[in-house]
N, C-alpha and C positions, 0 to 999 in steps of 0.2 A: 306505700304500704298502709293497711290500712289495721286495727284494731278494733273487732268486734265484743259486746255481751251477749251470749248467744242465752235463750231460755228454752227447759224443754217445759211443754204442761201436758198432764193426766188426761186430755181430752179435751179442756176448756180452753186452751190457746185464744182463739176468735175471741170468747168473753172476755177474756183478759186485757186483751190488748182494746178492747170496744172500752172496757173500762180504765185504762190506764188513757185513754183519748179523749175520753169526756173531761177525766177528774184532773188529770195531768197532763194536760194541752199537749199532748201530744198529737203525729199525726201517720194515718197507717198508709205506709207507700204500697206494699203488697200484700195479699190475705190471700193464696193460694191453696186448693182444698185437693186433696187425692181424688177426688172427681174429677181433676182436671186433667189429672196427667195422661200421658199416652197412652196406648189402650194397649202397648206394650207390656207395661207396667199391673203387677195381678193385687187390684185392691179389694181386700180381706171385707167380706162384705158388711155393712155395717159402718164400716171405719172412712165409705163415702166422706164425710163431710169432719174428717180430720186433717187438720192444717198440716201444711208438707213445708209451706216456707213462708213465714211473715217478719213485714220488716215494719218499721216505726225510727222516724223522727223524734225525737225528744228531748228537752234539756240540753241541744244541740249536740248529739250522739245516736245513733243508729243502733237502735233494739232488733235482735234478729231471734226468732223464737220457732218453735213447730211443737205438734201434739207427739208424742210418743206412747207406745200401749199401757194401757192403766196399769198392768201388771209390773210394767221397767220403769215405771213414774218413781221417783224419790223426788221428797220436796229439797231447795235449794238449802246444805248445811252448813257451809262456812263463807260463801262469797253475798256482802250485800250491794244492793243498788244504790249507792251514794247519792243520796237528793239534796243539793245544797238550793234552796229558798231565798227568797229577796227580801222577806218579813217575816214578822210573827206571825200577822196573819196567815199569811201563806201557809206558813209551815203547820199550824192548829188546823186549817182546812182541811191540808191533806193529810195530814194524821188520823184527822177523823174518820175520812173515807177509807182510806187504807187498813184503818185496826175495825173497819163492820166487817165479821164474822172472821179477822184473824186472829193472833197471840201474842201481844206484848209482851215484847223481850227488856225493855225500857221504857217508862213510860217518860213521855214528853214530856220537857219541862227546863226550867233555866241553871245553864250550868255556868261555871265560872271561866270557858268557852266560848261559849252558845247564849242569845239568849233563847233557845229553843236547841234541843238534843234528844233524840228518842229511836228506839229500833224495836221493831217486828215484820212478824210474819203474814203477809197478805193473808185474804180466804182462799188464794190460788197458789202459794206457799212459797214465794216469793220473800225475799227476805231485801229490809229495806232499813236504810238511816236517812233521819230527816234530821236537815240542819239550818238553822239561820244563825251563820255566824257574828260573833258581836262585831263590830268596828274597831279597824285595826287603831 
């Protein structure tokens, strides 16, 4: 049995995940577009090059994500993606890329925790906690 995080995105799935690869060593096992599918299958025109099934490596956990119609998109409201970091560093780097053009819900910074603790929302609406835990 396995245990998945599934994500849905507005259309930008591909971009998402191209950038949660770059910035967060991640790695994408599949990127599957409704182009691909069978020709059984009646894709809505336009909607060609929206992702049906993508998977990702990450943080040793398997990311499973696809586009759904802009119109049924809600961004993610109570569940976040737990990032636990190896450093400060770390955790300031990706903070940084991860809050260009989203909403900090917390802003990073040392709790009595953490020496780093912070939470928001990507630009693809993703909702995220970065953490570098202190030393037990």
């Amino acid at each position: 049995m396995n245990l998945y995080t599934h994500l849905n995105f507005g259309g930008n799935c591909e971009e998402a995940f191209r950038f949660y690869e770059k910035h967060l060593g991640g790695k994408i096992t599949t990127m599957m577009k409704a182009s691909q599918l069978p020709a059984q299958y009646n894709v809505q025109p336009g909607a060609e090059n929206a992702v049906v099934h993508a998977r990702m490596s990450i943080a040793g956990v398997e990311l499973i994500a696809n586009d759904v119609p802009q119109s049924h998109f809600q961004p993610v409201r109570s569940s976040y993606l737990y990032l636990a970091v190896d450093s400060t560093e770390d955790a300031d780097r990706i903070w940084t890329v991860l809050a260009e053009g989203g909403k900090i819900g917390m802003p990073i910074e040392e709790t009595f925790f953490a020496s780093r603790f912070g939470q928001l929302r990507d630009r693809f609406g993703t909702l995220w906690t970065i953490i570098h835990e202190r030393p037990m």
